[in-house]
Every structure is written in structure tokens, then in C-alpha cells.
C-alpha positions as CSV (number, residue, x, y, z in Angstrom):
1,X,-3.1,62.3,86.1
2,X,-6.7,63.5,84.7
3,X,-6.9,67.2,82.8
4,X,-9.1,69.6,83.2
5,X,-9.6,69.6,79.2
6,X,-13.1,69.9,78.2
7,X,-14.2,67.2,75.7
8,X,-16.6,68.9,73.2
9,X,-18.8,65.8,72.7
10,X,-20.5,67.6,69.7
11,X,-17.2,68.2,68.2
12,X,-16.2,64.2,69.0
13,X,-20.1,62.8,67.9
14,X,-19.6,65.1,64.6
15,X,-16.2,63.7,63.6
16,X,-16.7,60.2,64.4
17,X,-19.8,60.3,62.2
18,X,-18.1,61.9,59.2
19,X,-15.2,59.1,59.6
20,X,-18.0,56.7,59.3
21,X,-19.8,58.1,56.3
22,X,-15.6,58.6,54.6
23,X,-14.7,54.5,55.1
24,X,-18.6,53.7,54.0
25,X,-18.3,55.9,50.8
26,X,-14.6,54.1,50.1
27,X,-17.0,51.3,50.7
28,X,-19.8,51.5,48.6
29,X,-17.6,53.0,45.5
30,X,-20.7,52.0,42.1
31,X,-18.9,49.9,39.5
32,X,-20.2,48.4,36.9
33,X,-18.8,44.9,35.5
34,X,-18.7,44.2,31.7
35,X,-18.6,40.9,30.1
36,X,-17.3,41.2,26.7
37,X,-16.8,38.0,24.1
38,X,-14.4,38.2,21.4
39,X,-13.2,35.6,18.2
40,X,-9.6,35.7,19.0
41,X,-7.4,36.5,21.9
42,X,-5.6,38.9,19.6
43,X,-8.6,40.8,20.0
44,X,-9.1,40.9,23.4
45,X,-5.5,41.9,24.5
46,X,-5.4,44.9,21.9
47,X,-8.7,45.6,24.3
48,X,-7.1,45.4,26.8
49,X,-4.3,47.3,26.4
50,X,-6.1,50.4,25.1
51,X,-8.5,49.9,28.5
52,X,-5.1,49.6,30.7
53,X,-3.9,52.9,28.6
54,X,-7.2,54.7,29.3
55,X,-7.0,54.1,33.2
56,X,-8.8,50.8,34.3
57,X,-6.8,48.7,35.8
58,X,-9.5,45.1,36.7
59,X,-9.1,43.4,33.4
60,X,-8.8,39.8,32.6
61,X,-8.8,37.6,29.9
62,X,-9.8,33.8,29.9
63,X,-11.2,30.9,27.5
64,X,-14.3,29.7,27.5
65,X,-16.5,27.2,25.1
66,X,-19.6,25.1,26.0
67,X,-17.5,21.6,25.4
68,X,-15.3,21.0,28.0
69,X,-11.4,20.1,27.5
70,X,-9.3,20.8,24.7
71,X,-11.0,18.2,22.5
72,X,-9.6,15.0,21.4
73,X,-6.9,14.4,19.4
74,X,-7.2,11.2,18.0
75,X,-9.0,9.9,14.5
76,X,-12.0,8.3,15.6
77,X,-13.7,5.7,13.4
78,X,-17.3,5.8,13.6
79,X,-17.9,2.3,12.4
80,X,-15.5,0.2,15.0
81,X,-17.8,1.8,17.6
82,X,-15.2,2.7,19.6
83,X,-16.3,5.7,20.3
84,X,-17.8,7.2,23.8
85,X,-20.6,9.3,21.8
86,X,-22.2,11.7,19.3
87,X,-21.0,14.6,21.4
88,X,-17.2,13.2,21.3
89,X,-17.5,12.8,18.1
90,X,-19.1,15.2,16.2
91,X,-18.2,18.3,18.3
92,X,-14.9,16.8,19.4
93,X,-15.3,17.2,22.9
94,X,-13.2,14.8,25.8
95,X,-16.4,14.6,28.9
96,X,-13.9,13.5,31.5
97,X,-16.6,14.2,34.2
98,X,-18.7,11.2,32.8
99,X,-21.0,10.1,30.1
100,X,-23.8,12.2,31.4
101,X,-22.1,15.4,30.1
102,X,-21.4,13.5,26.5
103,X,-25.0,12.4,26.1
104,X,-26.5,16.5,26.8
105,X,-23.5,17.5,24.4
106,X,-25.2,15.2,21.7
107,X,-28.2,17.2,22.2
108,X,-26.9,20.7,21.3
109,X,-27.7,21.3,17.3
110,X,-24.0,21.6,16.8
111,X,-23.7,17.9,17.0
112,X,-26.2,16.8,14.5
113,X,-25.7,19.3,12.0
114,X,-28.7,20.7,12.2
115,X,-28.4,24.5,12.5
116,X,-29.5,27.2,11.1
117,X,-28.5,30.5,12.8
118,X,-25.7,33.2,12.8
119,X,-22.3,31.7,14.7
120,X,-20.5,34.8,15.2
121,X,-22.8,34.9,18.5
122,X,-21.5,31.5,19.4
123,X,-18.4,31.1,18.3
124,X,-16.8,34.1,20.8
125,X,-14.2,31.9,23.0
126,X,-12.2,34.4,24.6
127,X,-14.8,36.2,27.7
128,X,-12.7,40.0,28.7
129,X,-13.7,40.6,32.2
130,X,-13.4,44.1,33.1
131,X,-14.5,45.8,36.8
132,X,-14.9,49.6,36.1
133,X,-15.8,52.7,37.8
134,X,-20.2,53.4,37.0
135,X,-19.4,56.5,35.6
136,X,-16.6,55.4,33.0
137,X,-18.7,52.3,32.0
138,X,-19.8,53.7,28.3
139,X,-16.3,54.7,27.8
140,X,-15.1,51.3,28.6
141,X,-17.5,49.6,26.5
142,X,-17.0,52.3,23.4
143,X,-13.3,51.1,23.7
144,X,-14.0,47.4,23.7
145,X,-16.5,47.7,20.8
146,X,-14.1,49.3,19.0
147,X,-11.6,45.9,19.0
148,X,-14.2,43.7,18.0
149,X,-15.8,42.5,21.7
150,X,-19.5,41.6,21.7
151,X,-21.4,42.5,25.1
């Protein structure tokens, strides 16, 4: 059975438009995504716990370092030779992907013990990840600067 209703095709073309523009502005929300570094994981949970109390709700917290594994854990003797290499033994790092990754390790400064320069850049293992809206951005990074977090 067909009606006799007029469709306003204004009306429909106006509010199929404005549907549109709603889902593409859910869409397109601006966020900004800050990387913080921080010494100790202490740290970075007291961050994170003051941004979960302030409204942002993104956060996470892993390790990182530039030598892969957790290191060996065995006394190495330099002189049997029974050692894989300068990397694995100086900067106590297990290369289980090959000797490729142990030989550029032997490259870094760390491993020959010549350095000169400020570690509290380097030494920042634990990375806070947090995904926040653009326009609370400086008040998320005023909170993690305030624990410590380097961005």
C-alpha cells in the first residue's frame, strides 16, 4: 500500500548530510600522542595514576633499552675467549637474533668506555605511552613532568 505522504527531499538531503558531518566529526576527534621516558617504573605508574585521576584513560607503560634481552647472567672470562663479543660482554647484552646485532652493539660508545656525555638522556628505560585529547595535551604533559618523565 503506497501513501500519499509527501517526502520533503530538502528535509531528507539536510539530515542525511548532518548525520554525515556527526559520525565524521566522532571520526576525526585531534589527539595528540605523548612519548614520555622515565628512570624507574615507580615513576611512571605514579604518572600514570595522577593522568588516570585527571581523566585520560590511553595510558601504557612498557620497557625499553637499546640491548636486546635481559642480559646475561653468567661470569664471563675474557681471557678463555669464550665469549660471543665486545657487545656481550661489556654492555651485557644476549643477541639471540645473530652475531650481526652483537658486532653494531660493540660499536655504540657504551661498549668501549669511551663516553663522554650526560646519561640521564639515555638511561630512561621505562617509555609512558599516553593518547590524549589536542586540547588537554599541555595538561597531560605538565602532569607527567611533574613525576619525573622526560619528553
Amino acid at each position: 500500500m503506497l501513501s500519499n505522504k509527501k517526502i520533503d527531499v530538502e528535509s531528507l538531503y539536510v539530515q542525511i548530510i548532518g548525520s554525515i558531518y556527526h559520525k565524521w566529526e566522532l571520526i576525526c576527534v585531534k589527539e595528540r600522542n605523548i612519548l614520555a621516558g622515565f628512570l624507574t617504573e615507580d615513576d611512571a605508574q605514579k604518572a600514570e595514576n595522577a593522568l588516570r585521576q585527571a581523566g585520560f584513560s590511553i595510558i601504557q607503560i612498557d620497557r625499553i633499552g637499546q640491548i636486546p634481552d635481559e642480559g646475561i647472567e653468567r661470569i664471563m672470562n675474557p681471557l678463555t675467549g669464550s665469549f660471543p663479543g665486545l657487545g656481550s660482554l661489556t654492555l651485557s647484552g644476549n643477541f639471540p637474533s645473530g652475531r650481526d646485532a652483537s658486532i653494531l652493539a660493540a660499536a655504540d660508545p657504551d661498549a668501549s668506555g669511551y663516553t663522554d656525555r650526560d646519561d640521564s638522556y639515555y638511561n630512561r628505560t621505562v617509555l609512558l605511552t599516553a593518547v590524549v585529547p589536542e586540547e588537554q595535551a599541555d595538561e597531560a604533559t605538565r602532569i607527567i613532568e611533574s613525576f619525573g618523565g622526560l619528553i
